[in-house]
PDB file of N, CA, C and O in Angstrom:
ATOM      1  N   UNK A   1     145.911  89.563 229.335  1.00  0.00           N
ATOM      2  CA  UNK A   1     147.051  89.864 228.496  1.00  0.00           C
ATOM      3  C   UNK A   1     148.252  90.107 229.405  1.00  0.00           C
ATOM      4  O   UNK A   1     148.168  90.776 230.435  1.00  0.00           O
ATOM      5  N   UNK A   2     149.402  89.515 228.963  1.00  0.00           N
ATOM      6  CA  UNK A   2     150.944  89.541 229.690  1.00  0.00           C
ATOM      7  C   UNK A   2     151.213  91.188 229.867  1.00  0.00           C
ATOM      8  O   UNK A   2     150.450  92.030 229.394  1.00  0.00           O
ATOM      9  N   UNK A   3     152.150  91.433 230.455  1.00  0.00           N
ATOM     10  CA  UNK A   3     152.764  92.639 230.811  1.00  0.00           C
ATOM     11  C   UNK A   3     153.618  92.964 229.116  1.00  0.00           C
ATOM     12  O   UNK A   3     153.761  94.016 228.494  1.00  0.00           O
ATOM     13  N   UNK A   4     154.024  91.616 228.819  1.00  0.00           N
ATOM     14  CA  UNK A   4     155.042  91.840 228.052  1.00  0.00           C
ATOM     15  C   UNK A   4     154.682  92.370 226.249  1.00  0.00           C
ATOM     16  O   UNK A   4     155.356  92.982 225.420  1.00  0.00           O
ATOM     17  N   UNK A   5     153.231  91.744 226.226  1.00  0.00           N
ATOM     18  CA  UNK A   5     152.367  91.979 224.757  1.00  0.00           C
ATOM     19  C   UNK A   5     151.964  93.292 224.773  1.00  0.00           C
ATOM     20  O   UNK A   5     151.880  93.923 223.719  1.00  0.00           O
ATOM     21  N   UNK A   6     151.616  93.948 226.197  1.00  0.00           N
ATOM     22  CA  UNK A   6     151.021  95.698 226.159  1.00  0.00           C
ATOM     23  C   UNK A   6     151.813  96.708 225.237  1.00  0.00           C
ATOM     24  O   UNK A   6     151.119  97.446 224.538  1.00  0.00           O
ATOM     25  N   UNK A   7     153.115  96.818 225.160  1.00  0.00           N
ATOM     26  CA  UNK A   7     153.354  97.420 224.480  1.00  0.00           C
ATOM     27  C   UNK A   7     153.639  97.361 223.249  1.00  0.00           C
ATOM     28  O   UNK A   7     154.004  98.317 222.565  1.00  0.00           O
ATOM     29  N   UNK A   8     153.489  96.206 222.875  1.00  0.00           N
ATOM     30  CA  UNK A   8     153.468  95.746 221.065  1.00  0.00           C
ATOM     31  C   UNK A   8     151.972  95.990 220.818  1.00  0.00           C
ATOM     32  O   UNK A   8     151.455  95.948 219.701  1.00  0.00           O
ATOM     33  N   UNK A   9     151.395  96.222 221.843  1.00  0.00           N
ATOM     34  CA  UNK A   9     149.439  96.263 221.605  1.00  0.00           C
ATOM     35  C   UNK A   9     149.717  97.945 221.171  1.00  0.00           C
ATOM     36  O   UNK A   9     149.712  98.515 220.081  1.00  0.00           O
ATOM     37  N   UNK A  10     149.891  98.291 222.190  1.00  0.00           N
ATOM     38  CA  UNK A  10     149.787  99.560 222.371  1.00  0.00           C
ATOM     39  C   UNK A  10     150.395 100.546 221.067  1.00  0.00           C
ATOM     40  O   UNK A  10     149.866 101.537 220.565  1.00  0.00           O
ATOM     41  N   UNK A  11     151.864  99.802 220.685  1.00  0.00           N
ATOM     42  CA  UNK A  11     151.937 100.637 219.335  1.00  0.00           C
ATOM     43  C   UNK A  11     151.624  99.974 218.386  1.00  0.00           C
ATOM     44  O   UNK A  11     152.274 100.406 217.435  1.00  0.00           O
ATOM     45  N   UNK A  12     150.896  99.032 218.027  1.00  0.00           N
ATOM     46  CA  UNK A  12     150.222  98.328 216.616  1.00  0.00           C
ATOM     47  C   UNK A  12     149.084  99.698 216.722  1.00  0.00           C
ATOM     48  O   UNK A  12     148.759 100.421 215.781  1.00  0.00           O
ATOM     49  N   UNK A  13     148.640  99.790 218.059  1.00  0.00           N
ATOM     50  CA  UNK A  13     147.062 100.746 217.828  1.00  0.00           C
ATOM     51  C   UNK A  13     147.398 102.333 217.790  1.00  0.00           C
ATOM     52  O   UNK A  13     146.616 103.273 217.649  1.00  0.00           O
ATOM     53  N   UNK A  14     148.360 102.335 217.907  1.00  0.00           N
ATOM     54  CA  UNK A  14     148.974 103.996 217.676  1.00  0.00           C
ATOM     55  C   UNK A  14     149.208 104.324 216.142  1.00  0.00           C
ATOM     56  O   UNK A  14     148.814 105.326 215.545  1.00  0.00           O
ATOM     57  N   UNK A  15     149.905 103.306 215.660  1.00  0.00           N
ATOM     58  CA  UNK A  15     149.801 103.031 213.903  1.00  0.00           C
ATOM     59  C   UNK A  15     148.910 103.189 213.458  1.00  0.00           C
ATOM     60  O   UNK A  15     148.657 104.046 212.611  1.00  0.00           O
ATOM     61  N   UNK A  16     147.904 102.075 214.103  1.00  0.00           N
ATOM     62  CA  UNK A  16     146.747 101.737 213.084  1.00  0.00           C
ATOM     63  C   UNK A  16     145.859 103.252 213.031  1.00  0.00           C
ATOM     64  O   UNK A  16     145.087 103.676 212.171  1.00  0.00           O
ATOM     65  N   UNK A  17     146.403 103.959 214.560  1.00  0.00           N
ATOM     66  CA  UNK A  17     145.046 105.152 214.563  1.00  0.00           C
ATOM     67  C   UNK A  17     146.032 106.135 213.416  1.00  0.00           C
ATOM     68  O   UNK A  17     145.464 106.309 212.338  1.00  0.00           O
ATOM     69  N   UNK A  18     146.746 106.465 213.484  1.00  0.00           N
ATOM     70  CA  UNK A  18     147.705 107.264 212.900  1.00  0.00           C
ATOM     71  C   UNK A  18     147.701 107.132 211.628  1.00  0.00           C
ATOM     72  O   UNK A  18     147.572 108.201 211.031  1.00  0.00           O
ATOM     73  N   UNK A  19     147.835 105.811 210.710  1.00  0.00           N
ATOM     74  CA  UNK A  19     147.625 105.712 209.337  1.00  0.00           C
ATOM     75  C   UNK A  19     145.904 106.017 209.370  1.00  0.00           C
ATOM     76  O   UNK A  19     145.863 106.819 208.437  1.00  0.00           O
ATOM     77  N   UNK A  20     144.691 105.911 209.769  1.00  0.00           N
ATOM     78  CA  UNK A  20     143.579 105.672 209.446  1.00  0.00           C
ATOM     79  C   UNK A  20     143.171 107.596 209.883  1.00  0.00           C
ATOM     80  O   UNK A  20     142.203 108.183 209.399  1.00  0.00           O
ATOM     81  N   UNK A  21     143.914 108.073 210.608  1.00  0.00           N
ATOM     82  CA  UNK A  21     143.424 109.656 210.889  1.00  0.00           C
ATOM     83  C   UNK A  21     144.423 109.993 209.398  1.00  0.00           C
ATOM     84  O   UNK A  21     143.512 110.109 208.579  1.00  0.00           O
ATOM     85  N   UNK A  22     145.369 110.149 208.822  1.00  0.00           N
ATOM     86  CA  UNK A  22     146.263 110.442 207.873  1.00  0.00           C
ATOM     87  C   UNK A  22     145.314 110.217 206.512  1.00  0.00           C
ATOM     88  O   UNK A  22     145.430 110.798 205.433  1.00  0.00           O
ATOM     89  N   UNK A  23     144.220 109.067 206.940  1.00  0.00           N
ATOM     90  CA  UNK A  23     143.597 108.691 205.583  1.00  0.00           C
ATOM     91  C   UNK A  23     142.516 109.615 205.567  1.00  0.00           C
ATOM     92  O   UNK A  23     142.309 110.194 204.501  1.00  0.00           O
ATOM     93  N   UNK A  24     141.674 109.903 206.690  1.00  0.00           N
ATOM     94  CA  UNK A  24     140.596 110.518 206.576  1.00  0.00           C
ATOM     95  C   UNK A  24     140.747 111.697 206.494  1.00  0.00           C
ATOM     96  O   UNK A  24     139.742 112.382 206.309  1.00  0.00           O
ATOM     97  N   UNK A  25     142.237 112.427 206.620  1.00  0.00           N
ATOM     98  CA  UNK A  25     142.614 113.608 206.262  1.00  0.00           C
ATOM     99  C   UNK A  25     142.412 114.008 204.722  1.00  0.00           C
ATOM    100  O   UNK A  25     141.461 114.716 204.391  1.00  0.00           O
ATOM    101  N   UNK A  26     143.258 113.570 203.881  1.00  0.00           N
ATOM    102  CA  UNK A  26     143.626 112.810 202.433  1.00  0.00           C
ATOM    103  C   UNK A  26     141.941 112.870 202.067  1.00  0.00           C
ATOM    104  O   UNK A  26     141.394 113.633 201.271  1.00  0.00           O
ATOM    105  N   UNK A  27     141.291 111.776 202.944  1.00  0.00           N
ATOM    106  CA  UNK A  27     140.101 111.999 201.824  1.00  0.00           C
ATOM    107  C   UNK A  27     138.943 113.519 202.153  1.00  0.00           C
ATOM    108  O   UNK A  27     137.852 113.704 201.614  1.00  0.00           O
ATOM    109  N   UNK A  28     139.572 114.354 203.104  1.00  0.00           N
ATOM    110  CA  UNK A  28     138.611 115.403 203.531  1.00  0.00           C
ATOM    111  C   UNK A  28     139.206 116.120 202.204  1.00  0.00           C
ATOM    112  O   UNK A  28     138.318 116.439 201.414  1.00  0.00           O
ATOM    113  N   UNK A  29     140.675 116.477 201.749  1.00  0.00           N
ATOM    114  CA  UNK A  29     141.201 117.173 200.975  1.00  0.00           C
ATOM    115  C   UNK A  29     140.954 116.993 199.648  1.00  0.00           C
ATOM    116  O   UNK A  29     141.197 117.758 198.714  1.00  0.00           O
ATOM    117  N   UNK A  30     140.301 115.600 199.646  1.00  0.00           N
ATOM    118  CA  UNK A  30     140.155 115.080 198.242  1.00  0.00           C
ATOM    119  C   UNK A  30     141.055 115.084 197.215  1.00  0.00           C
ATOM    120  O   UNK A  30     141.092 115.692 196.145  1.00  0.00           O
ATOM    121  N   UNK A  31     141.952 114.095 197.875  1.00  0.00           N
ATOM    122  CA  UNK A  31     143.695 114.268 197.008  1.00  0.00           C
ATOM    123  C   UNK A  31     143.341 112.262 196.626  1.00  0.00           C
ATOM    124  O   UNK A  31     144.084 111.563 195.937  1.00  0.00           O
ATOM    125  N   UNK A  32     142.097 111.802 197.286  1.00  0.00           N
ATOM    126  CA  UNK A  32     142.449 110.408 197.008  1.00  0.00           C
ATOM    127  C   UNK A  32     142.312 109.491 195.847  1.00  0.00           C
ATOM    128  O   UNK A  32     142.365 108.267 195.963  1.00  0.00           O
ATOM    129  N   UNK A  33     142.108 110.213 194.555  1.00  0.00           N
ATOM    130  CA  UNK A  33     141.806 109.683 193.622  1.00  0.00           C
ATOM    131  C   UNK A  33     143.092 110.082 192.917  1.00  0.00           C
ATOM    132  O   UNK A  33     143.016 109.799 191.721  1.00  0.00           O
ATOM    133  N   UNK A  34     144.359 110.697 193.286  1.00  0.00           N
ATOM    134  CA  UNK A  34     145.518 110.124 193.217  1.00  0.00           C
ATOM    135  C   UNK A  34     146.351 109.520 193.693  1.00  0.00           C
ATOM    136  O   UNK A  34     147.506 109.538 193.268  1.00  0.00           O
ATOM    137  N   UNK A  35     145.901 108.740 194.842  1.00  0.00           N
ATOM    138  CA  UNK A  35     146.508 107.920 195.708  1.00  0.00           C
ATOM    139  C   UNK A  35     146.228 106.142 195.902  1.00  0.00           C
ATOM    140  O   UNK A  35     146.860 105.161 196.292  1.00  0.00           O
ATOM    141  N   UNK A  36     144.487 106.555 195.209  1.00  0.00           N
ATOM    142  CA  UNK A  36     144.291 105.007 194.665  1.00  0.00           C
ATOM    143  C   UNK A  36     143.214 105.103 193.302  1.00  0.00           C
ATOM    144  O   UNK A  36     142.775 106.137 192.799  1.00  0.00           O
ATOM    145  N   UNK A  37     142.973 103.836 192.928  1.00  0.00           N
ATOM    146  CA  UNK A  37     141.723 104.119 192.230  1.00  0.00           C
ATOM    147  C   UNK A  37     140.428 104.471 192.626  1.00  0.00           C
ATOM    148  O   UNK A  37     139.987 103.811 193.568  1.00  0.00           O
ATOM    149  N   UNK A  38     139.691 105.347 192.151  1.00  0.00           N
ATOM    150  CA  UNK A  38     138.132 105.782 192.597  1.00  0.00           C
ATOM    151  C   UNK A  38     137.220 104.618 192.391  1.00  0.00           C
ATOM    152  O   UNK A  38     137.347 103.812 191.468  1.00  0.00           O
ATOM    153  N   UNK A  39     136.309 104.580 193.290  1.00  0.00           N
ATOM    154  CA  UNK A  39     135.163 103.197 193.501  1.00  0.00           C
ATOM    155  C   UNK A  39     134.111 103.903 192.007  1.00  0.00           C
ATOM    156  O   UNK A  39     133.886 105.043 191.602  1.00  0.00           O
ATOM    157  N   UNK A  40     133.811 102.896 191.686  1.00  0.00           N
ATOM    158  CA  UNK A  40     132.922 103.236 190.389  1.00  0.00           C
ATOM    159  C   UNK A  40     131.752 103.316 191.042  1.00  0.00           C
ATOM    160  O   UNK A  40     131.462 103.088 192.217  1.00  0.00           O
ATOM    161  N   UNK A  41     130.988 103.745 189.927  1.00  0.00           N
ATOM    162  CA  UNK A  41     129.520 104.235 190.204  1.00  0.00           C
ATOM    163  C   UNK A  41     128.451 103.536 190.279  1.00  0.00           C
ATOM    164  O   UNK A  41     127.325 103.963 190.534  1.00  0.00           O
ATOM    165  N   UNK A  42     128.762 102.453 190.063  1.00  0.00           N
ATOM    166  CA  UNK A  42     127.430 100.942 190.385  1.00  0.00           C
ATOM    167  C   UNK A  42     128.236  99.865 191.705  1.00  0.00           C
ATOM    168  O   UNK A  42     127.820  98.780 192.111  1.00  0.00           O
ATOM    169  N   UNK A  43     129.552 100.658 192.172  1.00  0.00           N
ATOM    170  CA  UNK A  43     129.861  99.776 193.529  1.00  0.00           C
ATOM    171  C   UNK A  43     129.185 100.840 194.132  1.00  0.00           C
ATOM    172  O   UNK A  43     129.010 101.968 193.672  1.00  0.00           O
ATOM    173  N   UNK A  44     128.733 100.269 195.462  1.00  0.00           N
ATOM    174  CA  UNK A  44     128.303 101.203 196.425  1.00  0.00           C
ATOM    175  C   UNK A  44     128.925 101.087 198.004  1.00  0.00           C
ATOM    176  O   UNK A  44     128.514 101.465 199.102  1.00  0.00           O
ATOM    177  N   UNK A  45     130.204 100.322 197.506  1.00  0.00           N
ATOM    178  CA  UNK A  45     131.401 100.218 199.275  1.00  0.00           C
ATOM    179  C   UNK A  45     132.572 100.782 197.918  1.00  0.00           C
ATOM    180  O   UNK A  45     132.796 100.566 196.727  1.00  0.00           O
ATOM    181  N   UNK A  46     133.253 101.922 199.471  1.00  0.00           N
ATOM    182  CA  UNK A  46     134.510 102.074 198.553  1.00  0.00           C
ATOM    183  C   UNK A  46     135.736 101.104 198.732  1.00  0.00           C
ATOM    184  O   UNK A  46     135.909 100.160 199.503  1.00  0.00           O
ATOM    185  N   UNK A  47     136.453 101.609 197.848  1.00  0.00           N
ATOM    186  CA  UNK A  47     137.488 100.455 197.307  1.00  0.00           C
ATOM    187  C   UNK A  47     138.392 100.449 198.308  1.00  0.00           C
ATOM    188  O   UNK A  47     138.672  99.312 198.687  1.00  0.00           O
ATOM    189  N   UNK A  48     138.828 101.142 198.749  1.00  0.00           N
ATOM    190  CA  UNK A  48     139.961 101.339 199.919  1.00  0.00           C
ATOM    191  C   UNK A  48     139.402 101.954 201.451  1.00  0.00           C
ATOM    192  O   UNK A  48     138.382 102.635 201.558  1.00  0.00           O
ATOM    193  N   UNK A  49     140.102 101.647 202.352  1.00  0.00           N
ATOM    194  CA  UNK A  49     139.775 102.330 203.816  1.00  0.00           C
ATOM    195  C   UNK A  49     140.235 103.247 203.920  1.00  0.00           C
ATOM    196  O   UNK A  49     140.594 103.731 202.847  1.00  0.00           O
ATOM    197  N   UNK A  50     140.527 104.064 205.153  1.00  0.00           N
ATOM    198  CA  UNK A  50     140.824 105.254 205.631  1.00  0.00           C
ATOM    199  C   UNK A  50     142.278 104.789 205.696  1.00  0.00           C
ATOM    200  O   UNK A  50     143.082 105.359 204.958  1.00  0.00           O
ATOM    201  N   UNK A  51     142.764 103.658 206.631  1.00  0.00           N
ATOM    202  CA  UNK A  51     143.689 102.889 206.669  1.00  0.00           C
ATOM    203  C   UNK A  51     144.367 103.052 205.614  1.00  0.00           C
ATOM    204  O   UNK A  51     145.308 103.836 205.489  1.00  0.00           O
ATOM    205  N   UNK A  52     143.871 102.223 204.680  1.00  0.00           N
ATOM    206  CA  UNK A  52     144.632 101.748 203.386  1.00  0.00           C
ATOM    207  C   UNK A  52     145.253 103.009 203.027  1.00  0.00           C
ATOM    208  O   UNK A  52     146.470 103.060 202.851  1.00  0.00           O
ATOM    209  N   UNK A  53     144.616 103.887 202.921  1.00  0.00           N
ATOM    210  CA  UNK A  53     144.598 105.242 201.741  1.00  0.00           C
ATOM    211  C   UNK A  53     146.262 105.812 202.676  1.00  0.00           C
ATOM    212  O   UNK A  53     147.387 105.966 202.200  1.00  0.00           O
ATOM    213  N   UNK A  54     145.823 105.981 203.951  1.00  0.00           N
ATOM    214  CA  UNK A  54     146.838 106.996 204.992  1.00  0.00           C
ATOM    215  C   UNK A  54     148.026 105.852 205.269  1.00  0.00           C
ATOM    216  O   UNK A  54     149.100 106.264 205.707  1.00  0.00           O
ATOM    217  N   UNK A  55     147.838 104.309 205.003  1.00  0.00           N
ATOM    218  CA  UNK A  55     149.312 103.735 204.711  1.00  0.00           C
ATOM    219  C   UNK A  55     149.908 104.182 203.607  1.00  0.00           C
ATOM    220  O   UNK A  55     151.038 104.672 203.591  1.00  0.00           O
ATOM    221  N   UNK A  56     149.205 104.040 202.670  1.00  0.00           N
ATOM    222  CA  UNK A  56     149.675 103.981 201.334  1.00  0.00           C
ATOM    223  C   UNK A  56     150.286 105.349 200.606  1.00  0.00           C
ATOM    224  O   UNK A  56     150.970 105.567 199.606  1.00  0.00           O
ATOM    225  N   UNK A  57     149.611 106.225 201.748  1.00  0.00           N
ATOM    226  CA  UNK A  57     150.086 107.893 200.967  1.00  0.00           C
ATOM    227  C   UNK A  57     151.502 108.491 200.839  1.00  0.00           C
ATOM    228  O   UNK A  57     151.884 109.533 200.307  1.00  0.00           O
ATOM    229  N   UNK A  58     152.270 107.358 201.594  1.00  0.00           N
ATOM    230  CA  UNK A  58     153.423 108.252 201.443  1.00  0.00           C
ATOM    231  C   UNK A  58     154.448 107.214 200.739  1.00  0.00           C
ATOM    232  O   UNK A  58     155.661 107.374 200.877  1.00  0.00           O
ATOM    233  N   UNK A  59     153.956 106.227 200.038  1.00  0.00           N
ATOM    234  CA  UNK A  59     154.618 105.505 199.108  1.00  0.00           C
ATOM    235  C   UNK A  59     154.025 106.400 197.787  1.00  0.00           C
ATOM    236  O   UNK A  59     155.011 106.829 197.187  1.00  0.00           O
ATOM    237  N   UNK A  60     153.013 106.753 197.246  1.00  0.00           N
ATOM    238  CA  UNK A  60     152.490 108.041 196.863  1.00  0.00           C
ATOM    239  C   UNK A  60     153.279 109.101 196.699  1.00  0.00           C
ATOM    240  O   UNK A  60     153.524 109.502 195.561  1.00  0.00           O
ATOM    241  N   UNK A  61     153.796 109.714 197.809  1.00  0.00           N
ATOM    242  CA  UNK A  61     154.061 110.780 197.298  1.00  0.00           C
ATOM    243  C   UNK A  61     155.749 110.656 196.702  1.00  0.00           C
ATOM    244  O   UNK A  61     156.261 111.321 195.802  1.00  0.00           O
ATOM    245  N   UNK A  62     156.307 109.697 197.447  1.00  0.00           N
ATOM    246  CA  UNK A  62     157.583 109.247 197.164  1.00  0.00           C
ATOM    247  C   UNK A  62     157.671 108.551 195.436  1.00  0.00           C
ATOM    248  O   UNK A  62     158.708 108.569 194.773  1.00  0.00           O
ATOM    249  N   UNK A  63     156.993 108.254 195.186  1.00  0.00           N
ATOM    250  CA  UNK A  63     156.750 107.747 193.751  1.00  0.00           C
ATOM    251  C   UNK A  63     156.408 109.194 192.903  1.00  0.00           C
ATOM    252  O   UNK A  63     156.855 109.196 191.756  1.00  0.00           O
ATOM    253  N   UNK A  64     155.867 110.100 193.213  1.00  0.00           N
ATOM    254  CA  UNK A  64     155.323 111.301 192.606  1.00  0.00           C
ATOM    255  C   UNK A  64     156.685 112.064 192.448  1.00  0.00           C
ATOM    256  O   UNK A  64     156.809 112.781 191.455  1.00  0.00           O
ATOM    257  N   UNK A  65     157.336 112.004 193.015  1.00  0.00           N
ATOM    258  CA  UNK A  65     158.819 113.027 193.624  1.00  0.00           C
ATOM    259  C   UNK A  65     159.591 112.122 192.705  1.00  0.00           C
ATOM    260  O   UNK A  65     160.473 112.793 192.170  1.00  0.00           O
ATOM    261  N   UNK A  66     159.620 110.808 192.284  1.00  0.00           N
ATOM    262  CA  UNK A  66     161.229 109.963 191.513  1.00  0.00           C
ATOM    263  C   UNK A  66     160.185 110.014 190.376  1.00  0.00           C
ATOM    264  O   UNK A  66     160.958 109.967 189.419  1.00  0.00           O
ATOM    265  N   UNK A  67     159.024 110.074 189.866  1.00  0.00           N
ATOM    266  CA  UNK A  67     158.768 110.177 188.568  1.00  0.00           C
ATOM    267  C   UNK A  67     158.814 111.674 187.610  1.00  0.00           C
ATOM    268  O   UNK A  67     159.262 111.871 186.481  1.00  0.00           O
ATOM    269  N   UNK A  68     158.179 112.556 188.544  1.00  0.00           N
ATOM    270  CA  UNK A  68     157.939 113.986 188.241  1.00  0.00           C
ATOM    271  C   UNK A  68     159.752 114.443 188.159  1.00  0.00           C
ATOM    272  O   UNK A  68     160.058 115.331 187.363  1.00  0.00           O
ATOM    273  N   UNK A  69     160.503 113.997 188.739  1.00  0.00           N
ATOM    274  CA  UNK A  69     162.012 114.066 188.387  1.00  0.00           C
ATOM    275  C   UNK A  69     162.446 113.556 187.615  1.00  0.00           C
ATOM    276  O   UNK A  69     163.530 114.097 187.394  1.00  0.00           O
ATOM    277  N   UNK A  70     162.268 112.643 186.877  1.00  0.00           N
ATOM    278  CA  UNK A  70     162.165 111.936 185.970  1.00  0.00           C
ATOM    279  C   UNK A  70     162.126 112.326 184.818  1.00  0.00           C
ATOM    280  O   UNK A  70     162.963 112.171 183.929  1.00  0.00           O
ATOM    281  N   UNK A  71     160.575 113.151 184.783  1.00  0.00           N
ATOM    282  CA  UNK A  71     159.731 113.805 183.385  1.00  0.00           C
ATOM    283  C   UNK A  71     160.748 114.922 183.433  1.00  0.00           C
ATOM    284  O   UNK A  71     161.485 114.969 182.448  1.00  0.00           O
ATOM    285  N   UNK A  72     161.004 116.112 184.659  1.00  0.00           N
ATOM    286  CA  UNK A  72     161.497 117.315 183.836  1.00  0.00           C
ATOM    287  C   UNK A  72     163.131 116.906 183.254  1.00  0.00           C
ATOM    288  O   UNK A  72     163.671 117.673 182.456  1.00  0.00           O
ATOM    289  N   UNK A  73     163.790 115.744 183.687  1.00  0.00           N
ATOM    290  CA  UNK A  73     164.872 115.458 182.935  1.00  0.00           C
ATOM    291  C   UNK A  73     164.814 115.171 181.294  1.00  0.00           C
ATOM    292  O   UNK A  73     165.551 115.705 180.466  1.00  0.00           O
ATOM    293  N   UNK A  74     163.878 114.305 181.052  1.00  0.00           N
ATOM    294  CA  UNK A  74     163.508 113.722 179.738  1.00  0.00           C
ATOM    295  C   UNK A  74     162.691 115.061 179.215  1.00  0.00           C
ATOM    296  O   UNK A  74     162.335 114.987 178.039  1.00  0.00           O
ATOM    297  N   UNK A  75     162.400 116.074 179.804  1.00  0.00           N
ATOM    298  CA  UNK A  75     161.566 117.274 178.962  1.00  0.00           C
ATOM    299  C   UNK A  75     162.844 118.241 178.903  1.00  0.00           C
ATOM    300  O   UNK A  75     162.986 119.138 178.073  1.00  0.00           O
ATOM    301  N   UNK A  76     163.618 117.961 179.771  1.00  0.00           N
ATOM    302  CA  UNK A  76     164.988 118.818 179.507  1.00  0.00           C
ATOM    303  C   UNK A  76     165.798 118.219 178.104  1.00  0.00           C
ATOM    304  O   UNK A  76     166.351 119.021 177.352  1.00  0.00           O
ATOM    305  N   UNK A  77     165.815 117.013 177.873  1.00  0.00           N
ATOM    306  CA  UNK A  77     166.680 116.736 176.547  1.00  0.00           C
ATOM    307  C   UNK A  77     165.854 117.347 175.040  1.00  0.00           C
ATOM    308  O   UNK A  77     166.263 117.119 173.902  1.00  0.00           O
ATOM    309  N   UNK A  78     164.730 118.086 175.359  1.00  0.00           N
ATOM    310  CA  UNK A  78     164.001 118.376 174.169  1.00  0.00           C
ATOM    311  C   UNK A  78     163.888 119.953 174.030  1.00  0.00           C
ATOM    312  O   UNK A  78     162.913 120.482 173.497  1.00  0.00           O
ATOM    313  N   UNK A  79     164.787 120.548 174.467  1.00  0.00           N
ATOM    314  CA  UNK A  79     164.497 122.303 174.671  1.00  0.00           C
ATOM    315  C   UNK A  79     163.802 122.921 173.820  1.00  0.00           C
ATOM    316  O   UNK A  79     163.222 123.951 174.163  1.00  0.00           O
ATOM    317  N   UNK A  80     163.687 122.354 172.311  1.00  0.00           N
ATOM    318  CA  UNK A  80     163.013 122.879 171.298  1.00  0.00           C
ATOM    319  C   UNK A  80     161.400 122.527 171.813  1.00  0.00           C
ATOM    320  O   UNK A  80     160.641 123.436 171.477  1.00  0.00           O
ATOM    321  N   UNK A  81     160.816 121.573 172.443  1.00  0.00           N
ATOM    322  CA  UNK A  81     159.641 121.434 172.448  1.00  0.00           C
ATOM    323  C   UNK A  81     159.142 122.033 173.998  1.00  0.00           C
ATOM    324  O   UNK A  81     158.033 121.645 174.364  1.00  0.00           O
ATOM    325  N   UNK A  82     159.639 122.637 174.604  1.00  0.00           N
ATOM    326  CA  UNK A  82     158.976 123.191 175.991  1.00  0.00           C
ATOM    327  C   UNK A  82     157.676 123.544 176.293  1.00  0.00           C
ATOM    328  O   UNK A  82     156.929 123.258 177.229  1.00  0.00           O
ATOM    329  N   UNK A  83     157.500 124.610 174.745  1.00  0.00           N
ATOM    330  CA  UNK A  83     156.312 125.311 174.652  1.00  0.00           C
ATOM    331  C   UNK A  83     155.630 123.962 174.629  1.00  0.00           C
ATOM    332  O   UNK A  83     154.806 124.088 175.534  1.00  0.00           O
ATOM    333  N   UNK A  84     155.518 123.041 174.254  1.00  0.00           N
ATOM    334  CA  UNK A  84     154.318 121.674 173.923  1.00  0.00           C
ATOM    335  C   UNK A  84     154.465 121.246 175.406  1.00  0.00           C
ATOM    336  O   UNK A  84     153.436 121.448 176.050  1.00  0.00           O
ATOM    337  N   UNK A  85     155.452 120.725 176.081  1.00  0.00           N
ATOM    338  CA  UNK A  85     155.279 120.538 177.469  1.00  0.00           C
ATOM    339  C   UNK A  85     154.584 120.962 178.493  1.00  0.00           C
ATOM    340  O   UNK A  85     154.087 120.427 179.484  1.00  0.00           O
ATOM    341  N   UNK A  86     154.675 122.599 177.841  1.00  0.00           N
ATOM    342  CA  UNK A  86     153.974 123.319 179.004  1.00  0.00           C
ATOM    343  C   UNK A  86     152.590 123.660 178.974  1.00  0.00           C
ATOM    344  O   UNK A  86     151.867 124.159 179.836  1.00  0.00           O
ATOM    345  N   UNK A  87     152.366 123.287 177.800  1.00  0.00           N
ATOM    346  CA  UNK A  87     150.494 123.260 177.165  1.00  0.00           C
ATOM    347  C   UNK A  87     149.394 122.526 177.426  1.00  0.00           C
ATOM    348  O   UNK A  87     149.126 121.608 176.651  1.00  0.00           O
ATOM    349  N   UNK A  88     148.449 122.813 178.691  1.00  0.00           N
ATOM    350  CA  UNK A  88     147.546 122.233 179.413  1.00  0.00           C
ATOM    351  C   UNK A  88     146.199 121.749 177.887  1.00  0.00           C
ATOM    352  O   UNK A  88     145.711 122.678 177.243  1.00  0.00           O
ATOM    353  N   UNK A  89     145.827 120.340 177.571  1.00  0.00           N
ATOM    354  CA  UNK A  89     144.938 119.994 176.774  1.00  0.00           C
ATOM    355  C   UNK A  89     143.897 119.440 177.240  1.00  0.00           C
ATOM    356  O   UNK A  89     142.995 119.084 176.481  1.00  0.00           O
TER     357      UNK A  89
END
């Protein structure tokens, strides 16, 4: 390998370790069944990698933050119904 490819090597594998430790974090916490879909119960490989999960988490949470801002605006135009908003079913 050239002198000149080492360091495009070197940070592709700093990424790749970095998203795939970020994933196996995520799934120690067991936050990942809002971050992708859960593998069903007659697959027996899961659906996503460690990778996938720890790329994908912070498009995740950025989507969680412009929707959940979203809801308390549209729950703000209804002041009469709060109490129903705030009622876990």
């Amino acid at each position: 390998m050239s002198d000149a490819y080492k360091p495009k090597v070197l940070l592709i594998y700093i990424a790749y370790t970095l998203a795939t430790l970020q994933g196996t974090l995520l799934q120690n916490i067991r936050v990942t069944e809002y971050i992708c879909r859960p593998t069903e119960t007659e697959c027996s490989t899961e659906r996503h990698s460690s990778f996938w999960i720890g790329l994908h988490a912070p498009d995740w949470v950025q989507s969680l933050n412009t929707w959940s801002d979203l809801a308390f605006c549209l729950m703000n135009l209804k002041p009469h119904k709060q109490l129903n908003f705030t009622q876990r079913t």
